[in-house]
C-alpha positions as CSV (number, residue, x, y, z in Angstrom):
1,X,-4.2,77.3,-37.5
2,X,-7.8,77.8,-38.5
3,X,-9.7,79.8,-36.7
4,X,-13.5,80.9,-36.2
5,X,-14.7,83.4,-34.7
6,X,-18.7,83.5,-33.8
7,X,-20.4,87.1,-32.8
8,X,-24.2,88.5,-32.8
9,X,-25.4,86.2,-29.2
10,X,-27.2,88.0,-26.6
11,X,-30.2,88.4,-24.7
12,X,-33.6,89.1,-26.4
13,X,-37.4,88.9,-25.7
14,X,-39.6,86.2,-27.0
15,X,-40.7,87.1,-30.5
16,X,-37.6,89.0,-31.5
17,X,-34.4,88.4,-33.6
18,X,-30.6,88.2,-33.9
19,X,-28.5,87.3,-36.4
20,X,-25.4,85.1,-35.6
21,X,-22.0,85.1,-37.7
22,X,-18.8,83.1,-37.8
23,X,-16.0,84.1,-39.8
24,X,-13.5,82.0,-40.7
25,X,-9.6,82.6,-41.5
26,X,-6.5,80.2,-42.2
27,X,-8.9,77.9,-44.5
28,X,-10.6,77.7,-47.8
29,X,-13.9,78.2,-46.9
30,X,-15.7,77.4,-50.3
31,X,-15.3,74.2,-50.2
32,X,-16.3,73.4,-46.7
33,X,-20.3,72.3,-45.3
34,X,-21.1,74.8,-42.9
35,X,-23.7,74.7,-39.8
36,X,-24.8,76.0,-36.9
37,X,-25.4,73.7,-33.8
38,X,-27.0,74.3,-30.5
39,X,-26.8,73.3,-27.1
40,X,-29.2,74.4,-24.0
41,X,-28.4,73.3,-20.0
42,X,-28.9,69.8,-19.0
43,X,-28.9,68.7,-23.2
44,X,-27.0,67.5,-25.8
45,X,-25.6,69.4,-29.0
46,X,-28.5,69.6,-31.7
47,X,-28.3,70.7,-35.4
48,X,-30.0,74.1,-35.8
49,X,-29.5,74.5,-39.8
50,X,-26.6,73.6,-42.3
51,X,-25.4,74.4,-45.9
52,X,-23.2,72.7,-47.8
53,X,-20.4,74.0,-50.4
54,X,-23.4,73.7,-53.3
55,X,-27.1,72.2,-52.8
56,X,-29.9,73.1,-50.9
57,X,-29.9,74.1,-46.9
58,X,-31.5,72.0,-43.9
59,X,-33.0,72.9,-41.2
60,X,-34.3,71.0,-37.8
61,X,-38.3,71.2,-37.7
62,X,-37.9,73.1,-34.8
63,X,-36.4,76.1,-36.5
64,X,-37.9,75.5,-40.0
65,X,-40.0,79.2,-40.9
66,X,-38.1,80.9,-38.0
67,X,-34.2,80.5,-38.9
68,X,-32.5,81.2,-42.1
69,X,-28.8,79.6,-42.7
70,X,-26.6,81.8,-45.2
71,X,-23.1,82.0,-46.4
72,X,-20.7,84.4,-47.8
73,X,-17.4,82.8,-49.6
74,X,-15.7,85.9,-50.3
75,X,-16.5,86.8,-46.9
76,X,-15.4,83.6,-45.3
77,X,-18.6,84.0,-43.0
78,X,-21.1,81.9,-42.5
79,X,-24.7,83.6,-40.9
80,X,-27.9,82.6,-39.0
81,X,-30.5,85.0,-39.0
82,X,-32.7,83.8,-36.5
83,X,-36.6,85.5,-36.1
84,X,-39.7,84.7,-33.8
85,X,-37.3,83.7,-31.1
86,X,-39.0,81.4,-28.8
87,X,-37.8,80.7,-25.1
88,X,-37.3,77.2,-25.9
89,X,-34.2,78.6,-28.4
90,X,-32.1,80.0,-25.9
91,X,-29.1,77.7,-26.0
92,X,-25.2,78.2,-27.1
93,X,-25.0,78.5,-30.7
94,X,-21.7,77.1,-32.4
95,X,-20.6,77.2,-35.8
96,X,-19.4,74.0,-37.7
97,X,-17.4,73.5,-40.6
98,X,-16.5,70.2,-41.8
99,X,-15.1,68.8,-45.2
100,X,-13.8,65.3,-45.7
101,X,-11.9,64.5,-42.6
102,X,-11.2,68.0,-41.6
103,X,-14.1,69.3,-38.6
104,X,-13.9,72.6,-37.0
105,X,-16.0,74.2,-34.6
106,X,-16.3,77.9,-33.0
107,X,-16.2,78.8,-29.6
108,X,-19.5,79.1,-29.4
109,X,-22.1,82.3,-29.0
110,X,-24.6,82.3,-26.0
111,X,-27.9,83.2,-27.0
112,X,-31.3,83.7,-24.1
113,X,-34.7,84.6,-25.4
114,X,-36.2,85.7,-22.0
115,X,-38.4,88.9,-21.2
């Protein structure tokens, strides 16, 4: 069964940074479009950023300057180093990996920019 596990969430003030990861096991990650998705109270899931197997990153306009996707194949991981953290990002982060008809998400990472 595949599995992904997401780490790095927490609480930080307005202007600071945290990196997110999710590692993935059980699946041959190379080949697999990975992202990161968000969702704050009272909204619906949002892209945040996403890379696929080969070809160039995206990233929401909200994010674009602040949040940097990455990936690791050997590593199975996929990261999101997030700076200049705004109030507005705090949200649950989840992980997404999708090829063809295969779609897999993580259990999600809470993160809260507050002071």
């Amino acid at each position: 069964q595949v599995q992904l596990v997401e780490s790095g969430g927490g609480l930080v003030q307005p202007g600071g940074s945290l990196r997110l990861s999710c590692a993935a096991s059980r699946i041959i990650f190379s080949i697999y479009a990975t992202g990161w998705y968000r969702q704050a109270p009272g909204k619906e899931r949002e892209l945040v950023a996403r890379i696929p197997s080969s070809g160039s990153t995206f990233y929401a306009d909200s994010v674009k300057g602040r949040f940097t996707i990455s990936r690791d194949n050997a590593k199975n991981t996929v990261y999101l180093q997030m700076n200049s953290l705004k109030p507005e990002d705090t949200a649950v982060y989840y992980c997404n990996l999708v090829y063809a008809s295969s779609n897999y998400w993580g259990q999600g990472t809470r993160v809260t920019v507050s002071s």
